[in-house]
OpenMM code with the backbone's topology and positions (N, CA, C; nanometers):
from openmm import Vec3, app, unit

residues = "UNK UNK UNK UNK UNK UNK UNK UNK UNK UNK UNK UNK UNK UNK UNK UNK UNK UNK UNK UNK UNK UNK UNK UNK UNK UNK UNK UNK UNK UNK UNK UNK UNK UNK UNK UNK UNK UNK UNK UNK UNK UNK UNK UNK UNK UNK UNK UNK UNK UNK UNK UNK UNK UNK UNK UNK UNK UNK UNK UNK UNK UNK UNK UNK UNK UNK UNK UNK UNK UNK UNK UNK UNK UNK UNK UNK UNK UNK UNK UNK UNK UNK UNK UNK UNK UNK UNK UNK UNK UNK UNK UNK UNK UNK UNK UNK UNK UNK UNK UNK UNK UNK UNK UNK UNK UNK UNK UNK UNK UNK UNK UNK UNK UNK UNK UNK UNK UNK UNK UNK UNK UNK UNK UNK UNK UNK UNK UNK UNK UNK UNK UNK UNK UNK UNK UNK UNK UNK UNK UNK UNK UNK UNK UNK UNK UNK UNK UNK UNK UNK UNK UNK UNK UNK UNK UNK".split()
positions = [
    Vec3(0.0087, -0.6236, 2.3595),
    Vec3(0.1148, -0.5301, 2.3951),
    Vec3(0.1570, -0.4513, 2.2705),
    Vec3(0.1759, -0.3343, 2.3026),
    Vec3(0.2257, -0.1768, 2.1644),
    Vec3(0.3758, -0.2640, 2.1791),
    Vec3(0.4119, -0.2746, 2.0680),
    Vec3(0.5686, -0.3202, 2.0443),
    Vec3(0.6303, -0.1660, 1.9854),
    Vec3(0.6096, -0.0934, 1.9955),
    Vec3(0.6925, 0.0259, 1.9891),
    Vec3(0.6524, 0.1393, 2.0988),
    Vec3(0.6403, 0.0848, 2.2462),
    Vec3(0.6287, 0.1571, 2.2627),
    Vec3(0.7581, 0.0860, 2.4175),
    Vec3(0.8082, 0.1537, 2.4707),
    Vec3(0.9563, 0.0976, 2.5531),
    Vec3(0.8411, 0.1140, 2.7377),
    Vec3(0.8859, 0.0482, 2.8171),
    Vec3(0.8330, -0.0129, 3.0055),
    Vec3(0.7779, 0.1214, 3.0277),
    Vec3(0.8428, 0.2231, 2.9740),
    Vec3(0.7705, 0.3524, 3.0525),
    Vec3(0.6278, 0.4716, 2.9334),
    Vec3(0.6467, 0.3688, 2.8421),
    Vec3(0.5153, 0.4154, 2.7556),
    Vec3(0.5670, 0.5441, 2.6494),
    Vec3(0.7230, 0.5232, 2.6292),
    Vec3(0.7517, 0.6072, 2.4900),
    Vec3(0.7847, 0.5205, 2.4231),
    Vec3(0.7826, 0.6118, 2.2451),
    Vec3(0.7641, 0.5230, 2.1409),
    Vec3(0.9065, 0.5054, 2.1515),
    Vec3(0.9259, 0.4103, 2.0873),
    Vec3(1.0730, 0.3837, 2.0137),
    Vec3(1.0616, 0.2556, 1.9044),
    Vec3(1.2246, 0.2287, 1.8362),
    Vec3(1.2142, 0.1936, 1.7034),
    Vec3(1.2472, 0.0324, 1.7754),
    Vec3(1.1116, -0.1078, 1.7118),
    Vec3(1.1277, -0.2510, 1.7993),
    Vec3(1.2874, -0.2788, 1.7651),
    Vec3(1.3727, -0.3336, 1.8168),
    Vec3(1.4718, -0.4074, 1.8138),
    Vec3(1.4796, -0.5205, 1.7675),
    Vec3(1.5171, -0.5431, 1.6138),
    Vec3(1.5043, -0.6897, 1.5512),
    Vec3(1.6499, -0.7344, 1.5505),
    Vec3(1.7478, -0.6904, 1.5991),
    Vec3(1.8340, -0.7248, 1.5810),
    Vec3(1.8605, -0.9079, 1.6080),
    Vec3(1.7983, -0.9555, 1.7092),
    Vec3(1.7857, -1.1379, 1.7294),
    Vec3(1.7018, -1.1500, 1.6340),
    Vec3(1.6329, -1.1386, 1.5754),
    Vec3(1.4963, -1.2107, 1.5249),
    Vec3(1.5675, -1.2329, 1.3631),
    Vec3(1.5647, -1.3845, 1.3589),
    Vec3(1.6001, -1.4871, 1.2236),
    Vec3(1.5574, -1.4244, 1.1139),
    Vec3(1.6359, -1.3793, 1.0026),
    Vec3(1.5972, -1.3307, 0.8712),
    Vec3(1.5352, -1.4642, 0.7863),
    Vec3(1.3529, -1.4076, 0.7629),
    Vec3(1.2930, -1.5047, 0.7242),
    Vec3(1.2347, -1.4505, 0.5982),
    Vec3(1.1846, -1.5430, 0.5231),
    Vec3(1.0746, -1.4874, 0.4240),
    Vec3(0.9719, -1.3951, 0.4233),
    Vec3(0.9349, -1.3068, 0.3719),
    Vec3(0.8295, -1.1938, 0.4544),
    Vec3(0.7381, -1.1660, 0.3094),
    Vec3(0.6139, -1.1548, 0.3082),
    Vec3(0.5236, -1.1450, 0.2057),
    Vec3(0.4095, -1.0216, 0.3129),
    Vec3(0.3731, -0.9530, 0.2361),
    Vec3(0.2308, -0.8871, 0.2637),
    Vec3(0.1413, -0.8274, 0.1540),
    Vec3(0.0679, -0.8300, 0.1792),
    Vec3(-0.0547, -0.8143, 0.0738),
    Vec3(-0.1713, -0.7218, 0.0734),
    Vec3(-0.2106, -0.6041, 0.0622),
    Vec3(-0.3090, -0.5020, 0.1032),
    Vec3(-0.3704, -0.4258, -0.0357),
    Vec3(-0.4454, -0.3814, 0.0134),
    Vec3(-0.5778, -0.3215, -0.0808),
    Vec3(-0.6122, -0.1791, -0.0560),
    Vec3(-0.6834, -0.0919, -0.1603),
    Vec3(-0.6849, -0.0345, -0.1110),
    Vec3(-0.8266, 0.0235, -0.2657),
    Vec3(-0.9362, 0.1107, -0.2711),
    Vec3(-1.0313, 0.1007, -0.3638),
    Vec3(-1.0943, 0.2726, -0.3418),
    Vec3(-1.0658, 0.3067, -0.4559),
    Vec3(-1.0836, 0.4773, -0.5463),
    Vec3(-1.2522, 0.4429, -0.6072),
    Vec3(-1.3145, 0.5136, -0.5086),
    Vec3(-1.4819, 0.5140, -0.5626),
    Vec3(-1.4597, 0.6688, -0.6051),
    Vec3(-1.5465, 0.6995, -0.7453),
    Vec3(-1.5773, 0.7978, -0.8448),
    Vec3(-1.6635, 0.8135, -0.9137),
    Vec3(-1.7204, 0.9010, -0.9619),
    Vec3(-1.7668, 0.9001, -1.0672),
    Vec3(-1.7844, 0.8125, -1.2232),
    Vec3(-1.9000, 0.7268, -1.2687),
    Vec3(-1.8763, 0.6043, -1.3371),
    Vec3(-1.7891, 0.7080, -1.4997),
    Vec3(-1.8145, 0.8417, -1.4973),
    Vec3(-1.7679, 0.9057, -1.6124),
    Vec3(-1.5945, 0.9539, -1.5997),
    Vec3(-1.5498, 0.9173, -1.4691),
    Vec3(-1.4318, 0.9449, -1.4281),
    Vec3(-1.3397, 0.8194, -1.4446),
    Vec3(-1.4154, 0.7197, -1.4229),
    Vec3(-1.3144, 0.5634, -1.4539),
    Vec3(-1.3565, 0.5384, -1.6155),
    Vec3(-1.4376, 0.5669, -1.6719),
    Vec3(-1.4857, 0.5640, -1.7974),
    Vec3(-1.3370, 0.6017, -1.9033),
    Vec3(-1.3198, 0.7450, -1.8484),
    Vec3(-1.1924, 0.8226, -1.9092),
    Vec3(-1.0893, 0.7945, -1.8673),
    Vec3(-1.0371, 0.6951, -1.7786),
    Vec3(-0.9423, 0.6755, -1.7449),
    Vec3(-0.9314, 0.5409, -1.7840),
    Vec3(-1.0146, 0.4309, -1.7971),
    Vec3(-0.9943, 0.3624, -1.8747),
    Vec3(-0.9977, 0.3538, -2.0941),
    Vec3(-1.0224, 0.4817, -2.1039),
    Vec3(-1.0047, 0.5021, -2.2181),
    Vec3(-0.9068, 0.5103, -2.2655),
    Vec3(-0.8319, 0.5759, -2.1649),
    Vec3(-0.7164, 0.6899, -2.1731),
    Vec3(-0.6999, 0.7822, -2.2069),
    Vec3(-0.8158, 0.8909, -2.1906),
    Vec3(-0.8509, 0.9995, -2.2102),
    Vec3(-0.8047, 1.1441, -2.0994),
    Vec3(-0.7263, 1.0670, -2.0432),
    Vec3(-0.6689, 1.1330, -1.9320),
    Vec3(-0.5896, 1.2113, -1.9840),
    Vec3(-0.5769, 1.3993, -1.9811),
    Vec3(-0.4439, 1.4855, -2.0456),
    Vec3(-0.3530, 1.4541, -1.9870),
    Vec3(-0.3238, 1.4109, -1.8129),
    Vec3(-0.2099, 1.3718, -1.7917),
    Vec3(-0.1363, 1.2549, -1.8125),
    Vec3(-0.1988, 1.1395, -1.9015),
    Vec3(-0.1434, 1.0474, -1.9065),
    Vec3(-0.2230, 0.9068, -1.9039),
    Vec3(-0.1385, 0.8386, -1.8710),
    Vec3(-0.1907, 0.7005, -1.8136),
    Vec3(-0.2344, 0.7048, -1.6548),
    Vec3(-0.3365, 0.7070, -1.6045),
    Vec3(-0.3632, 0.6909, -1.4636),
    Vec3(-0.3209, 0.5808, -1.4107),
    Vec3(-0.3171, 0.4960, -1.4523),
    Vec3(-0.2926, 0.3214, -1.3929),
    Vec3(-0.1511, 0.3469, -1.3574),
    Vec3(-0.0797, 0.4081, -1.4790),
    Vec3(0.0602, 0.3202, -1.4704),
    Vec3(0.1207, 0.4312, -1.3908),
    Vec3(0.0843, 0.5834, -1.3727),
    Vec3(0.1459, 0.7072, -1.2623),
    Vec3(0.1170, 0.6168, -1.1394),
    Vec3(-0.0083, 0.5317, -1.1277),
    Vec3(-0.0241, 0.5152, -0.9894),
    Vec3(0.0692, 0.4561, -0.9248),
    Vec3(0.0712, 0.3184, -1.0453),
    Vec3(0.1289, 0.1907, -1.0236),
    Vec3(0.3079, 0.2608, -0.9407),
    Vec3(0.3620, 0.3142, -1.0460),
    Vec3(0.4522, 0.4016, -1.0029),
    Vec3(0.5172, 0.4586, -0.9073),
    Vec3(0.4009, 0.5223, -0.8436),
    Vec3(0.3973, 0.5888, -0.7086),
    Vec3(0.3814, 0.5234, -0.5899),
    Vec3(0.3070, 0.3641, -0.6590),
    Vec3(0.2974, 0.2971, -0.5044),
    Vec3(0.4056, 0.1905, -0.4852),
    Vec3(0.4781, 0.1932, -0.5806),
    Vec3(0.6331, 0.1208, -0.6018),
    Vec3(0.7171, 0.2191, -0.4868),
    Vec3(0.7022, 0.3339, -0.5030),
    Vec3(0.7876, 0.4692, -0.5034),
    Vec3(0.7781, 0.4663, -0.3146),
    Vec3(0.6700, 0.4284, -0.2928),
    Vec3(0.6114, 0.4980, -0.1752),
    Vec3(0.6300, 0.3199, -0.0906),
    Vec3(0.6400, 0.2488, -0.1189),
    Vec3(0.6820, 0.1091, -0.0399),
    Vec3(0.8064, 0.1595, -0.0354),
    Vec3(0.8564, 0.1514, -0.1334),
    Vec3(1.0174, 0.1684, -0.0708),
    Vec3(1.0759, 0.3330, -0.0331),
    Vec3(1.0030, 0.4024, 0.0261),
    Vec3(0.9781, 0.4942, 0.1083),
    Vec3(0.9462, 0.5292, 0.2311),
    Vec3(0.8671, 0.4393, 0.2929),
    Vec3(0.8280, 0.3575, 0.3579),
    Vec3(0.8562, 0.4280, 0.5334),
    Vec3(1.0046, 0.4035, 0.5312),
    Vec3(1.0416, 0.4013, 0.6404),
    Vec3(1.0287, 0.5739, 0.6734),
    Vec3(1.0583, 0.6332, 0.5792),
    Vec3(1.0812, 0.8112, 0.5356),
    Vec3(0.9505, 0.8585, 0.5972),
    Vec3(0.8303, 0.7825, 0.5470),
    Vec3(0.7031, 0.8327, 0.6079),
    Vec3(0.6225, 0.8161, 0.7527),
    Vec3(0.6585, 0.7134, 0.7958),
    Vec3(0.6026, 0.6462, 0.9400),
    Vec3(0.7075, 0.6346, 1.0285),
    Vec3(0.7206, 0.7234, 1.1311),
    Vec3(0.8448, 0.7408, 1.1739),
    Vec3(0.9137, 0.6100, 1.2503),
    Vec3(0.8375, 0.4946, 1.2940),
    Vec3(0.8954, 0.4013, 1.3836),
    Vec3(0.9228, 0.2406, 1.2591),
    Vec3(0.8941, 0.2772, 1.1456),
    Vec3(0.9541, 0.1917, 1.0678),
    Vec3(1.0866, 0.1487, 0.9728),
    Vec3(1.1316, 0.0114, 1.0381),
    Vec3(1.2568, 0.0279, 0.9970),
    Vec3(1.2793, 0.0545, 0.8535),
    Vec3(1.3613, 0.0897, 0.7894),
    Vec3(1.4169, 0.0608, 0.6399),
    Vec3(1.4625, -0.0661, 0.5999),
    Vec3(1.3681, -0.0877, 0.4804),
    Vec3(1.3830, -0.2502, 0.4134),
    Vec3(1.4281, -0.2449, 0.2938),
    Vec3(1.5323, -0.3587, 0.2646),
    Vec3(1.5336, -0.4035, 0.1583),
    Vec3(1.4737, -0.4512, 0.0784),
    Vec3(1.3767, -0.4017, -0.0140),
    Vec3(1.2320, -0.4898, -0.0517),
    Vec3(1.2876, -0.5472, -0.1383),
    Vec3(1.2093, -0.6878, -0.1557),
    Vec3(1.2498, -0.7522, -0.2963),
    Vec3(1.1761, -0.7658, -0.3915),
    Vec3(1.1062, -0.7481, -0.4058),
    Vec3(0.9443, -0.7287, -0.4835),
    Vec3(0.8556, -0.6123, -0.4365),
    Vec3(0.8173, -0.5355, -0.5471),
    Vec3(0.6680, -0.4455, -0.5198),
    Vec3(0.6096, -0.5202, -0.6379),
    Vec3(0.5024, -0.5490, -0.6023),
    Vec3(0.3827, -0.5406, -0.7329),
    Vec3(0.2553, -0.4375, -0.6839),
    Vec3(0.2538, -0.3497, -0.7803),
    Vec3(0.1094, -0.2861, -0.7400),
    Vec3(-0.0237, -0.3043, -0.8695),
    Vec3(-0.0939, -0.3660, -0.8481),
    Vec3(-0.2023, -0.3643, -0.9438),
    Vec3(-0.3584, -0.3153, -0.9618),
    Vec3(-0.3789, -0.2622, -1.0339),
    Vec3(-0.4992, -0.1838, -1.0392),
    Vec3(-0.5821, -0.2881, -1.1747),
    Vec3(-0.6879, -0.2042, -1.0897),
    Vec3(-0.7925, -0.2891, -1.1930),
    Vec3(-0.9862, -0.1928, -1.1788),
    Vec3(-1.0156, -0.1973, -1.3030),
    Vec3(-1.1384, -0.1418, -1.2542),
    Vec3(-1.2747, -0.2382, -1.1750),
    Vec3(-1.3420, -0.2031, -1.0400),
    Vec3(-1.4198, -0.2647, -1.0064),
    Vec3(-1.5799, -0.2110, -1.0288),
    Vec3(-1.6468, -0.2667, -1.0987),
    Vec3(-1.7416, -0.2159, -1.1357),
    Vec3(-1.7210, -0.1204, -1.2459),
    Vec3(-1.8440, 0.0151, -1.2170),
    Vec3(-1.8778, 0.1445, -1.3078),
    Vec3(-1.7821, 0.2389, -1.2563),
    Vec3(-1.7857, 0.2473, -1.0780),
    Vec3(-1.7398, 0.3759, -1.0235),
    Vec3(-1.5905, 0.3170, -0.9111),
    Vec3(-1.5205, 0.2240, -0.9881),
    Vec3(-1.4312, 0.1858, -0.8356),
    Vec3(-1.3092, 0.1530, -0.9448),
    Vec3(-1.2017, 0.1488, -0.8277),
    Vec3(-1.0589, 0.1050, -0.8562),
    Vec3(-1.0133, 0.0376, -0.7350),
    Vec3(-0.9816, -0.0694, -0.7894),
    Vec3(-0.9175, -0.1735, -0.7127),
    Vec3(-0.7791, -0.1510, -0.7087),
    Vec3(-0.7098, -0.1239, -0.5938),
    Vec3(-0.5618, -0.1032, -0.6254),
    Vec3(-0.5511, -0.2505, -0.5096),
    Vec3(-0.4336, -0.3359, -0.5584),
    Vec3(-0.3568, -0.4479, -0.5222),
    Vec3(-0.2283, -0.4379, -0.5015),
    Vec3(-0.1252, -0.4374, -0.3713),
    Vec3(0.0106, -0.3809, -0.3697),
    Vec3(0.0391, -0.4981, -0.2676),
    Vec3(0.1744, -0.5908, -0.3077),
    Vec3(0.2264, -0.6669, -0.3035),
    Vec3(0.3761, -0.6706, -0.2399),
    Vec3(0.4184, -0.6536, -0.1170),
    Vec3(0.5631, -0.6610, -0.1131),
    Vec3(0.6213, -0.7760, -0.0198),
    Vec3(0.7402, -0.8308, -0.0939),
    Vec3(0.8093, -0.9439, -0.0502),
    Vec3(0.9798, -0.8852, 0.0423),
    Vec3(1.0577, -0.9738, 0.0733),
    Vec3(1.1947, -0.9764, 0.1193),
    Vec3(1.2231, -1.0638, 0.1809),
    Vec3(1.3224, -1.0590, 0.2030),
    Vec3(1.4003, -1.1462, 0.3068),
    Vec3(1.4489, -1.0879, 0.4178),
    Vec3(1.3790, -1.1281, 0.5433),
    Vec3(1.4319, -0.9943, 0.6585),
    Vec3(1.3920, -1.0085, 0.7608),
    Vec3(1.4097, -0.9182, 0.8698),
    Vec3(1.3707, -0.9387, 1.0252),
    Vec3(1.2644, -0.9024, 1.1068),
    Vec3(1.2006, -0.8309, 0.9834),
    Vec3(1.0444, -0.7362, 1.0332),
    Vec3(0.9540, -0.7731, 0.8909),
    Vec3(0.8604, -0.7474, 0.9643),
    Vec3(0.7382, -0.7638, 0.7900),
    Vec3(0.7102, -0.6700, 0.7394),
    Vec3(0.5996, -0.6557, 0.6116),
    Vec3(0.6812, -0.5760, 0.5527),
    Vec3(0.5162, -0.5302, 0.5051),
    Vec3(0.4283, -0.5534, 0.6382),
    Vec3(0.2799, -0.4927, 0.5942),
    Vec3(0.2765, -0.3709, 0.5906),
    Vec3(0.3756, -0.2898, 0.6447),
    Vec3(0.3464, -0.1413, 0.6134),
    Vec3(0.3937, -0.0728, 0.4660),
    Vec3(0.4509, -0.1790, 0.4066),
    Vec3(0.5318, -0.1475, 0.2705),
    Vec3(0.3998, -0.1464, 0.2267),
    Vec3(0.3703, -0.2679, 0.2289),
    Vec3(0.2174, -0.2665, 0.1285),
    Vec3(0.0950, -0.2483, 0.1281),
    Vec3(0.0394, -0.1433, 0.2807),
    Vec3(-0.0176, -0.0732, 0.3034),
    Vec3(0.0334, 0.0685, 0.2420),
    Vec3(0.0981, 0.1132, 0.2613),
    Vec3(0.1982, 0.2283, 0.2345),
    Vec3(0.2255, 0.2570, 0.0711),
    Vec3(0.1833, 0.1369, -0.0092),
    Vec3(0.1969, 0.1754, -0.1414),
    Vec3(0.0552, 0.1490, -0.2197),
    Vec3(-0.0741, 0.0328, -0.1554),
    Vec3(-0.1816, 0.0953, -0.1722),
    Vec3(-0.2349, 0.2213, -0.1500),
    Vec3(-0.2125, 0.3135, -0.0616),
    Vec3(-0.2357, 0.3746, -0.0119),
    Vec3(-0.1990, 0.5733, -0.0972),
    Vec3(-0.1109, 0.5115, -0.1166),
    Vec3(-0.0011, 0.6691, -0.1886),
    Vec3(-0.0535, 0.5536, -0.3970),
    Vec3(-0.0844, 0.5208, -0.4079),
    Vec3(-0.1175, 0.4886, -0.5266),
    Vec3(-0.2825, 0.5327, -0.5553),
    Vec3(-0.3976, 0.5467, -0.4576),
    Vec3(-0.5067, 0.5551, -0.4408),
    Vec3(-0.5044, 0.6735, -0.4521),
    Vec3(-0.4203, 0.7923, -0.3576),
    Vec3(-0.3921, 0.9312, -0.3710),
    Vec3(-0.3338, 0.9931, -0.4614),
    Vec3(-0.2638, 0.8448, -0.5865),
    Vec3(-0.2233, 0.9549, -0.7083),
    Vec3(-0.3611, 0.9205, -0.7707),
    Vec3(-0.4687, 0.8599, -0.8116),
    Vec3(-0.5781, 0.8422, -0.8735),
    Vec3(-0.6261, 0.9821, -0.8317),
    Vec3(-0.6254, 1.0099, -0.7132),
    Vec3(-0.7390, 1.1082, -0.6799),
    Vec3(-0.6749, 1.2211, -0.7084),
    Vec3(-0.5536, 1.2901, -0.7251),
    Vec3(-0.4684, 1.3706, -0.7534),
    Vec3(-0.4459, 1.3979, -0.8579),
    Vec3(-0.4261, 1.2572, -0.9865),
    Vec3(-0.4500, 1.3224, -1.0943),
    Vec3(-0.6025, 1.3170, -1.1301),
    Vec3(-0.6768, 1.2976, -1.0644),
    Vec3(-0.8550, 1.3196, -1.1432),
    Vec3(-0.9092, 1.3892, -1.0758),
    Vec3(-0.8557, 1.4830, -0.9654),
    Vec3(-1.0160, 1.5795, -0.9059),
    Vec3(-0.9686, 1.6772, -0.9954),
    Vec3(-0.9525, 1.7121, -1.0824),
    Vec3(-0.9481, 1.8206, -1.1785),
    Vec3(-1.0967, 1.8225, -1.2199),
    Vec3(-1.1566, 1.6778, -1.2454),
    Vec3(-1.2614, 1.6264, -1.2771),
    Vec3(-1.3590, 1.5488, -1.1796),
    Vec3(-1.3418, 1.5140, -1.0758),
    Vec3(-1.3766, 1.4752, -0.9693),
    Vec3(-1.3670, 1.4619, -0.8347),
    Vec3(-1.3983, 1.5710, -0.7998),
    Vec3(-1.3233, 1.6618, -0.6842),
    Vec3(-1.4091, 1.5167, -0.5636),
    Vec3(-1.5144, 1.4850, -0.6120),
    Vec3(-1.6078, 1.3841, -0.4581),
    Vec3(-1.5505, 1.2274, -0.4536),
    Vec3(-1.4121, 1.2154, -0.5384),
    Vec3(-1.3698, 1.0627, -0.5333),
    Vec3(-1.3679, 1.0486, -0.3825),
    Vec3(-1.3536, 0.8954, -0.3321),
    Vec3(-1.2948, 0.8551, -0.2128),
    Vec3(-1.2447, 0.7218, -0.1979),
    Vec3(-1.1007, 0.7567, -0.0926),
    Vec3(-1.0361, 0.6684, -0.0610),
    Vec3(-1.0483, 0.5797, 0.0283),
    Vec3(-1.1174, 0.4186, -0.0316),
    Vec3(-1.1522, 0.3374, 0.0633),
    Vec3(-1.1355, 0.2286, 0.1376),
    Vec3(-1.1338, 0.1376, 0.1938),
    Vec3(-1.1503, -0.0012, 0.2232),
    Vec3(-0.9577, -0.0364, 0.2700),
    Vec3(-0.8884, 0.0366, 0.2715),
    Vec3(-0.7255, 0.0142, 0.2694),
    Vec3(-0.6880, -0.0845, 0.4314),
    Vec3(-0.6932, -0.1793, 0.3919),
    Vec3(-0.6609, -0.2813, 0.4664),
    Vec3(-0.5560, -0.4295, 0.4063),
    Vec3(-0.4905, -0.4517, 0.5182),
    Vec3(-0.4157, -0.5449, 0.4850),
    Vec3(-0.5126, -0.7110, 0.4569),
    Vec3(-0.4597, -0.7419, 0.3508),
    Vec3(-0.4984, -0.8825, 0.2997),
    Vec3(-0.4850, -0.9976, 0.3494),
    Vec3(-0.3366, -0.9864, 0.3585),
    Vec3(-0.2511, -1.1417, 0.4057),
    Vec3(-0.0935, -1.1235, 0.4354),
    Vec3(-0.0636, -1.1444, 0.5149),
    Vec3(0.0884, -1.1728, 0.5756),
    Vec3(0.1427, -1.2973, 0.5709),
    Vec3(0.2572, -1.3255, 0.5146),
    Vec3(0.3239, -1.4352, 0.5303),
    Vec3(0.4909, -1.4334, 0.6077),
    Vec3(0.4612, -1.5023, 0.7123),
    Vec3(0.6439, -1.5113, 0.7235),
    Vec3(0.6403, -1.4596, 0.8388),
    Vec3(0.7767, -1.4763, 0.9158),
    Vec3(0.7956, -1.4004, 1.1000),
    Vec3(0.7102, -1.4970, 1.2014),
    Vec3(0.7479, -1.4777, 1.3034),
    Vec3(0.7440, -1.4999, 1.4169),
    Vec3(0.5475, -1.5442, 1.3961),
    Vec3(0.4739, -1.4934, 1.3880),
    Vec3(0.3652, -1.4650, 1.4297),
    Vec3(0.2566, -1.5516, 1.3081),
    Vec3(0.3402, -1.5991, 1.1947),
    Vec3(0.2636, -1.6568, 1.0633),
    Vec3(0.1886, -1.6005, 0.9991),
    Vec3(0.1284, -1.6548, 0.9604),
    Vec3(0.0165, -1.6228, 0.8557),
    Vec3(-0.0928, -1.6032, 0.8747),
    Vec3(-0.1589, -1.4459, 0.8405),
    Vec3(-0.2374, -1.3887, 0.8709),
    Vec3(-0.3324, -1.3350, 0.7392),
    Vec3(-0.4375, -1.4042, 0.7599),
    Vec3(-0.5743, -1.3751, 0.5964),
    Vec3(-0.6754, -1.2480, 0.6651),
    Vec3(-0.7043, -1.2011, 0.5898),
    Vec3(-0.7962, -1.1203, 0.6191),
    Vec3(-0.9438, -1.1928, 0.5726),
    Vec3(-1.0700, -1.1439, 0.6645),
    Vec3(-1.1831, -1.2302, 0.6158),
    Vec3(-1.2647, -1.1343, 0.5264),
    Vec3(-1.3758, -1.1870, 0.4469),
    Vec3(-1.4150, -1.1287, 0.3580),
    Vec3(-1.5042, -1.0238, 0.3965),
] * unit.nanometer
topology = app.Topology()
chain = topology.addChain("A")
for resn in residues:
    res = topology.addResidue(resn, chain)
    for name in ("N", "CA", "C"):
        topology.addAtom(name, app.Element.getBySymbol(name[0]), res)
């Protein structure tokens, strides 16, 4: 069953108002394939605009707790944690890792979909100056913890 969507098939915003404020964890991914001479310079830090890692990191802080602003049927959370982490995979990849916790009545996988996601698009934003053929890949949720429904792994 669509939980946002109300008996006669329009959307609307779920009603958590009963549902027990619990622990809430989610965990998602999200991976910037490029050019091996494009992560090369960005792990150098040869970048004119800066640090690439840490604008991203930044933005996908920025963009979890934004969250609700962008996807119209999501509530606004109090997050208690973002972690977003990047890392290079291989020659031509970026691993972005985005992490959000709280205490609350809904989960909070779209936070951390939502900030892999807008962190992958500042990689590609600040580097098609230089690599216009990057792409944004694999952005899926990891693992859920907490709510009604438990714990949910993603398989490999």
């Amino acid at each position: 069953m669509l939980t946002h969507l109300d008996s006669e098939g329009r959307a609307n915003m779920v009603d958590v108002t009963d549902k027990a404020v619990t622990s809430r964890e989610a965990t998602a991914e999200a991976r910037v394939r490029m050019r091996p001479e494009t992560l090369a310079m960005i792990q150098a830090g040869g970048h004119p605009k800066g640090d690439v890692f840490a604008v991203a990191r930044i933005a996908g802080i920025q963009a979890a707790k934004k969250t609700s602003d962008l996807i119209p049927l999501c509530h606004p959370l109090m997050l208690t944690s973002v972690k977003v982490e990047l890392e290079a995979e291989g020659e031509d990849c970026v691993r972005i890792v985005a992490r959000c916790k709280l205490a609350g009545q809904t989960g909070v996988e779209m936070e951390a979909l939502t900030a892999a996601s807008v962190a992958a698009l500042t990689i590609y934003d600040m580097c098609k100056a230089v690599d216009r053929g990057m792409t944004i890949e694999t952005v899926r949720l990891l693992e859920k913890l907490g709510g009604k429904s438990g714990h949910y792994q993603a398989g490999e």
